[in-house]
C-alpha positions in Angstrom: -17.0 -4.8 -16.6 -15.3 -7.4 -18.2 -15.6 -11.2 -18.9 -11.9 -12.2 -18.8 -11.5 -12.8 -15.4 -15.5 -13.0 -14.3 -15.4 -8.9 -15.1 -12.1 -8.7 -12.6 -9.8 -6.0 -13.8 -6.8 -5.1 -12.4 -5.8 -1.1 -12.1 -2.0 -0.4 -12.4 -1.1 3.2 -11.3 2.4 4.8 -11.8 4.2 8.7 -12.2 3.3 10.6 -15.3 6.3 12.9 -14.2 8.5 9.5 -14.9 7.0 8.2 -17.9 4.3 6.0 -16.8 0.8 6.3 -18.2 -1.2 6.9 -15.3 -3.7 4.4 -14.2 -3.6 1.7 -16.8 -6.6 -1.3 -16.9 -5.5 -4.7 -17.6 -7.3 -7.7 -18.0 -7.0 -10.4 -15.6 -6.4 -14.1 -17.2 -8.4 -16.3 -14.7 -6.0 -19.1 -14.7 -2.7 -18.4 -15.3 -3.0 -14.5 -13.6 -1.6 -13.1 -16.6 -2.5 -9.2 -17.3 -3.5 -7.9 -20.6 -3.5 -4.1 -21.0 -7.0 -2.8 -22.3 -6.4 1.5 -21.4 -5.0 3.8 -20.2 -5.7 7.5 -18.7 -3.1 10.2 -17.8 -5.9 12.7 -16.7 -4.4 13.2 -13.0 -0.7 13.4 -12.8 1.4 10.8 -11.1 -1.8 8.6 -9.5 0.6 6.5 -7.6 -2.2 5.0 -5.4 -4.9 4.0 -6.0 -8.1 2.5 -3.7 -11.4 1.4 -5.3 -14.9 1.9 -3.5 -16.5 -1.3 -2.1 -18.9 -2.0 -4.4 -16.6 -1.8 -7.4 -18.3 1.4 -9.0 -15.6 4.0 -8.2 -11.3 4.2 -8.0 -10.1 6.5 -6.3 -6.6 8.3 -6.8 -4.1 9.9 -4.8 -2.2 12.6 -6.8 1.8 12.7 -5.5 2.6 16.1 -6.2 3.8 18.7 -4.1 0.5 20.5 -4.3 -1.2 17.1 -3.3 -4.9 16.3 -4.3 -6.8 13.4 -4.9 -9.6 12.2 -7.8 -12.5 10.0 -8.2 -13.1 7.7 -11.2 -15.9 6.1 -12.8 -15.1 2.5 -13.7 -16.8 2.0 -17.1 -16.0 -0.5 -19.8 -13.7 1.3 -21.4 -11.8 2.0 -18.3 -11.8 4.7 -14.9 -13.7 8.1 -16.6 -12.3 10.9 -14.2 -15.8 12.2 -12.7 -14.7 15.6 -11.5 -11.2 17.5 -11.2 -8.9 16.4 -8.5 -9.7 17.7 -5.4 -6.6 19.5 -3.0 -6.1 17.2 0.4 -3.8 20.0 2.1 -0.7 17.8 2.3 2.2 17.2 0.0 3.0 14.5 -1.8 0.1 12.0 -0.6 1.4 8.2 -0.9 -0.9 6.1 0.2 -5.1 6.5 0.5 -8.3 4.6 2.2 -11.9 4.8 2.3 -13.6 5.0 6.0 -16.4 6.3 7.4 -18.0 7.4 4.3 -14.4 9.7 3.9 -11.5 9.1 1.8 -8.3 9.6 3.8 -5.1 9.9 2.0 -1.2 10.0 3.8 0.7 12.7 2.9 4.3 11.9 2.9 6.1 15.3 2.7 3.9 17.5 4.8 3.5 14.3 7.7 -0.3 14.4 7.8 -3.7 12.5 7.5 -6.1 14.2 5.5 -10.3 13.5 4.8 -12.1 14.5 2.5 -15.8 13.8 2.5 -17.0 11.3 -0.6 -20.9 12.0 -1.8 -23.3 9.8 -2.9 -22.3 10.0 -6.9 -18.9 9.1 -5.9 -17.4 12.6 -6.5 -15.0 14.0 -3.8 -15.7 17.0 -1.6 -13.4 19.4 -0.2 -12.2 21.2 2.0 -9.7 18.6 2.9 -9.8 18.3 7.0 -6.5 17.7 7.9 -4.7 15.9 11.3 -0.6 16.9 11.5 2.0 14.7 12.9 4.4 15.9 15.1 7.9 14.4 15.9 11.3 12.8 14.2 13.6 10.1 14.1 17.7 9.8 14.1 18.1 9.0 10.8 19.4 12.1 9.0 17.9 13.0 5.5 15.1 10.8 5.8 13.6 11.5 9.3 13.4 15.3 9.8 10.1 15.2 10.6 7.1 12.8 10.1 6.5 11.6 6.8 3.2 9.9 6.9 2.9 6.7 4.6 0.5 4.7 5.1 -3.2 5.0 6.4 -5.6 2.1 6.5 -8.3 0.6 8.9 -8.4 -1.9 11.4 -10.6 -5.1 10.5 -12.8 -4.1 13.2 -14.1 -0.5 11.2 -13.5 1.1 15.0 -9.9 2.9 14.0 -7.3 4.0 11.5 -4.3 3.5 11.7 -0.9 5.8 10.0 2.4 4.5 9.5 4.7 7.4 10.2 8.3 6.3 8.9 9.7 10.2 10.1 8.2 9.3 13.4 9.5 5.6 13.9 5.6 5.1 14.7 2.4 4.1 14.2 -0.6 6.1 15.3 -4.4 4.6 16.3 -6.6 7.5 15.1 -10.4 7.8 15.8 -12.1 9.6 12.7 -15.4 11.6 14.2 -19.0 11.6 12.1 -17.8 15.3 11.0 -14.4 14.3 9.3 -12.0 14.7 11.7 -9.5 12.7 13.0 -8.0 12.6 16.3 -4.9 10.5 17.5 -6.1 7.5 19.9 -2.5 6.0 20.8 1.0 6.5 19.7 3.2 3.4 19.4 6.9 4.1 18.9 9.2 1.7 17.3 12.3 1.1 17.1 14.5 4.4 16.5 15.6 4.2 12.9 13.6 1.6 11.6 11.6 3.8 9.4 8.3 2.2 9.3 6.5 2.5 5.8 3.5 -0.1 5.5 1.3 -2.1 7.3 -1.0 -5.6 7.2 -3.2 -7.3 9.3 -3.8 -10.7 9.7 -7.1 -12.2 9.1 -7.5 -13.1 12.7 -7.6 -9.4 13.4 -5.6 -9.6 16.5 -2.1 -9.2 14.8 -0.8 -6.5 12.3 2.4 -6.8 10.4 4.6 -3.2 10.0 7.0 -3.1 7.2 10.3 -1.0 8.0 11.7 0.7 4.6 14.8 2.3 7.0 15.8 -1.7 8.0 14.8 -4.4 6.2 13.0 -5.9 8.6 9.1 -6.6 9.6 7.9 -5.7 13.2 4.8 -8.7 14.4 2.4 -6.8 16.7 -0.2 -7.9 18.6 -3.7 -5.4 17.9 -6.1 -5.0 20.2 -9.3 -3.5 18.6 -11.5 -3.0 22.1 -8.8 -0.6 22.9 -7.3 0.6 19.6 -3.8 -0.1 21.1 -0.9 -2.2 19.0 2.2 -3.5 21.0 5.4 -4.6 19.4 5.9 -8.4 20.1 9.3 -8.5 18.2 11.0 -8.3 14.6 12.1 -10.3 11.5 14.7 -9.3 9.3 13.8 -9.9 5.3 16.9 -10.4 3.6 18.5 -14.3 4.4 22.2 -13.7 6.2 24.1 -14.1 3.0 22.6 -11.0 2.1 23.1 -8.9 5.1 26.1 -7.0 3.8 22.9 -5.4 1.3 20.9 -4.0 3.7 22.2 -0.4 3.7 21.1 -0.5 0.1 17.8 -2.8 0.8 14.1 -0.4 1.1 11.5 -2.6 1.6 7.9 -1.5 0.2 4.9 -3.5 0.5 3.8 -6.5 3.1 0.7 -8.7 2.2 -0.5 -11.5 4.4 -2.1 -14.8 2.9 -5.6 -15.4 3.1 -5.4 -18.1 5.6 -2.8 -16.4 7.8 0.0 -18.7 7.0 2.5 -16.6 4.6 3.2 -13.0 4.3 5.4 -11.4 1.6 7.4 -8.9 1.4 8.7 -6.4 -1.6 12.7 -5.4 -1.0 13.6 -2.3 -3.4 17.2 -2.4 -4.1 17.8 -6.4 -3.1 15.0 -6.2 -5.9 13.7 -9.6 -3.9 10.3 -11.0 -2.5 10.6 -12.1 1.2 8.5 -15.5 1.9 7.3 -15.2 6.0 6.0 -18.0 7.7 3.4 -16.8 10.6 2.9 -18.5 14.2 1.1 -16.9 16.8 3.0 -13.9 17.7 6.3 -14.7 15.2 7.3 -14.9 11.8 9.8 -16.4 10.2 12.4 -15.9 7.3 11.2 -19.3 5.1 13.4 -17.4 1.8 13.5 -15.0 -0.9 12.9 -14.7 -4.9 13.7 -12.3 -7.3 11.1 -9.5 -8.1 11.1 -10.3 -11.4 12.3 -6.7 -12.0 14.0 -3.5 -10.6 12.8 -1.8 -7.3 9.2 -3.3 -6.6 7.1 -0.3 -5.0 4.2 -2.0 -4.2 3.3 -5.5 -3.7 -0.5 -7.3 -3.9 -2.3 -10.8 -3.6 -4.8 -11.4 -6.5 -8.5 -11.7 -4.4 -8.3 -15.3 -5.1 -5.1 -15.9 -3.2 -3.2 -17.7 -5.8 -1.3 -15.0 -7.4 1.2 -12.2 -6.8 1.6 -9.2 -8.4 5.0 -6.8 -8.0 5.2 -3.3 -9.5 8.9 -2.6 -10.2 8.4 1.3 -10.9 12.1 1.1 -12.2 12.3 -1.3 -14.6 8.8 -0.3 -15.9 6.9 -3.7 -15.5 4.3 -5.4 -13.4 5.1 -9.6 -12.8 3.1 -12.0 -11.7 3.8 -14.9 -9.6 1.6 -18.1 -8.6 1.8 -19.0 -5.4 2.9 -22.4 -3.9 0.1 -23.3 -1.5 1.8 -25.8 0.4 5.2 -23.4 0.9 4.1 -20.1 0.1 7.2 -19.5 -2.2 6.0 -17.8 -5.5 6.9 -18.6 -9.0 7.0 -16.5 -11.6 4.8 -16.3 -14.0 5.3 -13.4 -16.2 5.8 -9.6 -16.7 3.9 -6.8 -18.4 5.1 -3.2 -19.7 3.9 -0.6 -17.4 6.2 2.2 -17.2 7.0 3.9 -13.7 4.4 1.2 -12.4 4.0 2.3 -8.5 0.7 0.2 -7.9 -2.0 -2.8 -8.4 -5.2 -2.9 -7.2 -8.3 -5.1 -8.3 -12.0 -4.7 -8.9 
């Protein structure tokens, strides 16, 4: 679709209700990382994530709105052509969204729920949404309620999906059926408070990675895919000890693991900092942190070809890049483009 980066564009998506200018295309300089905006479409308010299709044809959209829905997109040259309106999911306020099983499956933060919806052979969406409610709270007042579903994503196996539920201190193994429904496999509880948000696996497949937005900290886990069943091994705090007196106001976002396993990084909202993990077996360790490059990085992601780092800092209305030590895994900054209320990166 293009020819900057080998036709590799990079989709930013942020909240129309904040200013930003809903899914935005940017080129993708193949050497340095750099992003060039080409377009921009507003025809689905605030597509905060997005998820393309896996042969690079179709993005997908969540819509955050308290009447949730989510959208399917063409991608042309001149950018992602909405194919049909947005379709309802049931929840509100999805954050997060996947593609499995031939469904798409968005989290739905404010109603604590998974929801599918089935995706046809043109790419459109069909509804109605089938939907799979969380049950259960945490002790945190104000933020834990009830569940607020985050994150949904499969395992590298294809057998399971898994939802990070930061209401719910927990993370739930779900088994999705050939009709669209999903059923909960396992329930594993975390620490009380923690507020799980995110999750990554490592490219082993037999650990995942949970980021906690309540404590900035990351829980290692060990996965077992035969059995769909993840067990705490122990957690890492993100922010170095000179920095502990900011955790109340610390929220980390996004975790992405390295292509060879080595590094993760993590995205701290508020300590407006990246967090450099070096993995070992069952551990990881604090190696240090950078600055974001902006203010309050929502989402965090790892160029395909491993080399460069992308942080969306929704706040101060910016995307920056980052090139990645190999040797260290500590980033270095790059550069920064406008993109107002930014709240995502993904690449196609």
């Amino acid at each position: 679709m293009g020819t900057s980066d080998h036709g590799r564009r990079a989709y930013i998506g942020s909240f129309t209700a904040a200013g930003g200018l809903g899914i935005t295309t940017a080129a993708v300089h193949p050497d340095t990382g750099a992003l060039t905006p080409l377009h921009s479409t507003d025809a689905v308010p605030n597509p905060s994530y997005l998820a393309p299709s896996p042969d690079g044809r179709y993005l997908y959209a969540v819509s955050e709105t308290p009447d949730g829905a989510a959208a399917a997109f063409a991608l042309t040259r001149r950018g992602p052509e909405l194919l049909a309106p947005a379709v309802p999911v049931d929840g509100a306020d999805p954050t997060h969204l996947t593609l499995a099983g031939g469904r798409l499956v968005t989290a739905n933060y404010s109603s604590g729920s998974l929801s599918t919806l089935p995706v046809r052979a043109d790419g459109t969406l069909a509804g109605p949404a089938t939907v799979l409610a969380h049950r259960g709270s945490g002790p945190r007042s104000g933020r834990q309620e009830g569940p607020h579903a985050h994150a949904v994503l499969p395992d590298p196996s294809g057998r399971w999906l898994l939802s990070v539920d930061l209401g719910t201190d927990s993370v739930r193994s779900c088994a999705l059926a050939t009709e669209g429904a999903l059923t909960v496999h396992t329930e594993t509880r975390l620490r009380p408070g923690s507020g799980p948000r995110h999750l990554a696996f490592h490219p082993d497949g037999d650990r995942a990675y949970v980021i906690n937005e309540l404590d900035p900290t990351v829980t290692v886990c060990r996965w077992d895919p035969g059995h769909g069943v993840l067990t705490p091994l122990g957690e890492t705090r993100l922010l170095p000890d000179e920095a502990r007196a900011d955790a109340a106001d610390t929220f980390p976002s996004e975790l992405v693991v390295s292509r060879d396993g080595r590094f993760a990084w993590a995205a701290n909202r508020g300590h407006d900092s990246l967090s450099v993990l070096s993995l070992h077996g069952g551990t990881a360790t604090l190696v240090t942190t950078v600055p974001c490059g902006g203010h309050w990085p929502r989402d965090l992601v790892l160029h395909p070809d491993g080399r460069h780092l992308y942080a969306a800092n929704e706040r101060s209305g910016d995307v920056t890049w980052f090139t990645v030590d190999p040797a260290t895994g500590i980033p270095a900054r790059g550069g920064s483009v406008e993109a107002p209320a930014a709240s995502c990166v993904v690449f196609v």
